[in-house]
C-alpha positions as CSV (number, residue, x, y, z in Angstrom):
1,X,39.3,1.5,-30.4
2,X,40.3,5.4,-29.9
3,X,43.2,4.8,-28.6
4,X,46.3,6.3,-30.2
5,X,48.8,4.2,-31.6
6,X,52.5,3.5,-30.6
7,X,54.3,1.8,-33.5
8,X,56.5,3.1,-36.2
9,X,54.4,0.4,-38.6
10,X,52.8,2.0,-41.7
11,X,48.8,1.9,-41.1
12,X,46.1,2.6,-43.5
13,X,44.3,5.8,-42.4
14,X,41.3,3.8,-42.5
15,X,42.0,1.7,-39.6
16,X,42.7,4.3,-37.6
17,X,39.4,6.0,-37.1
18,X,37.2,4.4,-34.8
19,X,33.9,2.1,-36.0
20,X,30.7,3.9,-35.3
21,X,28.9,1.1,-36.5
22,X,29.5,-0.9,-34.5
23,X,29.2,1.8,-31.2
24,X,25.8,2.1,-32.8
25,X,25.1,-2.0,-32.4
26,X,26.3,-2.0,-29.2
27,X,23.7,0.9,-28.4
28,X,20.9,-0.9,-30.0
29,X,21.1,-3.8,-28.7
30,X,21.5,-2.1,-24.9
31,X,18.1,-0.5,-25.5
32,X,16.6,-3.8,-26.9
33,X,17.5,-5.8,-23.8
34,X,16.5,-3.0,-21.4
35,X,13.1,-3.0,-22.9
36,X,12.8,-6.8,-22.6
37,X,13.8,-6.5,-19.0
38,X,11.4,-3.5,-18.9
39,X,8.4,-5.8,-19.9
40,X,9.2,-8.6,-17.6
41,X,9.7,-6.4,-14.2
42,X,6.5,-4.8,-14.8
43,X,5.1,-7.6,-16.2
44,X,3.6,-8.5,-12.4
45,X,3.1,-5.4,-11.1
46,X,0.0,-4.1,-9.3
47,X,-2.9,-2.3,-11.4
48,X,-2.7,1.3,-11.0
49,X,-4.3,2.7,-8.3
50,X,-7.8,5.1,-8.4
51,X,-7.6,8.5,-7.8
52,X,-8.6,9.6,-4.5
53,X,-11.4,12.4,-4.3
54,X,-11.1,15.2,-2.1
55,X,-13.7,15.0,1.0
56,X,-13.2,11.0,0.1
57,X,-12.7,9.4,3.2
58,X,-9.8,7.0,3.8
59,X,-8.1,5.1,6.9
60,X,-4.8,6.5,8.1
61,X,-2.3,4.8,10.2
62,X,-0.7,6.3,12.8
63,X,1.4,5.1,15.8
64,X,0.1,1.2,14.8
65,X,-3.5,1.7,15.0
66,X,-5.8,2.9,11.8
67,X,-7.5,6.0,12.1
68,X,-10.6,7.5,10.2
69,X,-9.7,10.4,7.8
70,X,-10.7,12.7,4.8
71,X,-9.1,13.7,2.0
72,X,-8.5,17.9,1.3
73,X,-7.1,19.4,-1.0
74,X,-3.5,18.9,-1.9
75,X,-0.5,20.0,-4.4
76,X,0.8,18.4,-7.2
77,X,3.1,15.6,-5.9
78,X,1.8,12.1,-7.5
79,X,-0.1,9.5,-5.4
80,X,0.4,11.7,-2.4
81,X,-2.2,13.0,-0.1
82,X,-3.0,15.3,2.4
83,X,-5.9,13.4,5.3
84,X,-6.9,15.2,7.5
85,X,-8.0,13.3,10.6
86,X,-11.2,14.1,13.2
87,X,-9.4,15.6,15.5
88,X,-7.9,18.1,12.7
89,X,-4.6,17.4,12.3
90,X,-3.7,17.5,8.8
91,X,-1.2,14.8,7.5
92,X,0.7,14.1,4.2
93,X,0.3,10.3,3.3
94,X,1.3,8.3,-0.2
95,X,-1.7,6.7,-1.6
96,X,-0.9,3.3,-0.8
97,X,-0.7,3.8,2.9
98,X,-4.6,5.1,2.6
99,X,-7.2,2.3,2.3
100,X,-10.5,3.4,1.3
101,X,-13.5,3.2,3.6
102,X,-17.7,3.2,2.8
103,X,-18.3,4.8,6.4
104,X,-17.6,8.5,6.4
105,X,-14.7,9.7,8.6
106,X,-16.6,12.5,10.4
107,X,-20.2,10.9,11.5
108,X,-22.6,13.5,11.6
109,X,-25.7,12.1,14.1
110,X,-29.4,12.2,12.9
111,X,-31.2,11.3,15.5
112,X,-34.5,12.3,13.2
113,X,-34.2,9.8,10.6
114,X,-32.8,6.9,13.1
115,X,-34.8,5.4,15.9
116,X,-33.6,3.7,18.1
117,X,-35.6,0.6,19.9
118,X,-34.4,-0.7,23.0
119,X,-35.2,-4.2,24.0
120,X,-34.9,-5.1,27.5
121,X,-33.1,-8.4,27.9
122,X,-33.9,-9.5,31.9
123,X,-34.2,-13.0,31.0
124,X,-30.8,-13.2,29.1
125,X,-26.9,-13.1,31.2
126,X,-24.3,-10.6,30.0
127,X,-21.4,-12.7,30.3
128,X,-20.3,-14.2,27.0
129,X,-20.8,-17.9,25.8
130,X,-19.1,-20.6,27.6
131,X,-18.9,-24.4,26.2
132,X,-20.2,-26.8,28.9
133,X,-17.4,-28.3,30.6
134,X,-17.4,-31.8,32.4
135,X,-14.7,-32.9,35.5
136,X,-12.5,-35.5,34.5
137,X,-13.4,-39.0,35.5
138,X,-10.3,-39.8,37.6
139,X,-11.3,-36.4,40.2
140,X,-14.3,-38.2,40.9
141,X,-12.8,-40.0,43.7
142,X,-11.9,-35.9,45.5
143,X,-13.8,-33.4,46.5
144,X,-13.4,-30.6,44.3
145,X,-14.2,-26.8,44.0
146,X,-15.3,-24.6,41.2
């Protein structure tokens, strides 16, 4: 290839320089099977996911448990997010990690609008549900407590 030669053999000066034909084959065909692999990686990958507003608000996890939040203002990094949660810490989060949410993260209270009936439930228990349960037929024969 580019390698200098050791014999004492007459050589054409031809054969001596190296093929930049077929460097440039070798190159082509690189990029052609880097752009089929290209095609077939991404092939099954995930749509895009939708910009996130700012004031949008969004659950966050933290320490294993989800968390309401809202989105503020942030820089320029992609698909990464400031939330800032209702206590008002603020914290830096990638999009992914960031599910939407249709209930707004800070609840504001109108007690105008809303009213609220209580029904008084004397006849009903507060205990939940239980499924009827029957002794076995062989502790029929003891006496038994419940």
């Amino acid at each position: 290839m580019s390698r200098m030669v050791r014999t004492t053999l007459p050589v054409s000066e031809e054969l001596l320089h190296p093929e930049s034909l077929r460097r440039r084959k070798i190159q082509d065909s690189l990029k052609k099977r880097q752009a089929s692999q290209e095609k077939y990686y991404n092939a099954h990958t995930k749509k895009p996911l939708p910009e996130l507003r700012i004031g949008e608000s969004v659950r966050m996890k933290r320490d294993g448990k989800w968390y309401p939040a809202q989105v503020t203002p942030f820089g320029n990094t992609p698909r990464s997010y400031v939330v800032e949660t209702s206590e008002g810490n603020q914290y830096r989060r990638n999009q992914r990690a960031l599910p939407q949410t249709k209930i707004p993260a800070k609840e504001e209270v109108l007690m105008e609008d809303e009213q609220v009936e209580c029904e008084d439930n004397e006849g009903q228990s507060e205990s939940k549900p239980q499924r009827n349960r029957k002794p076995s037929t062989w502790l029929k024969d003891y006496v038994t407590y419940k």
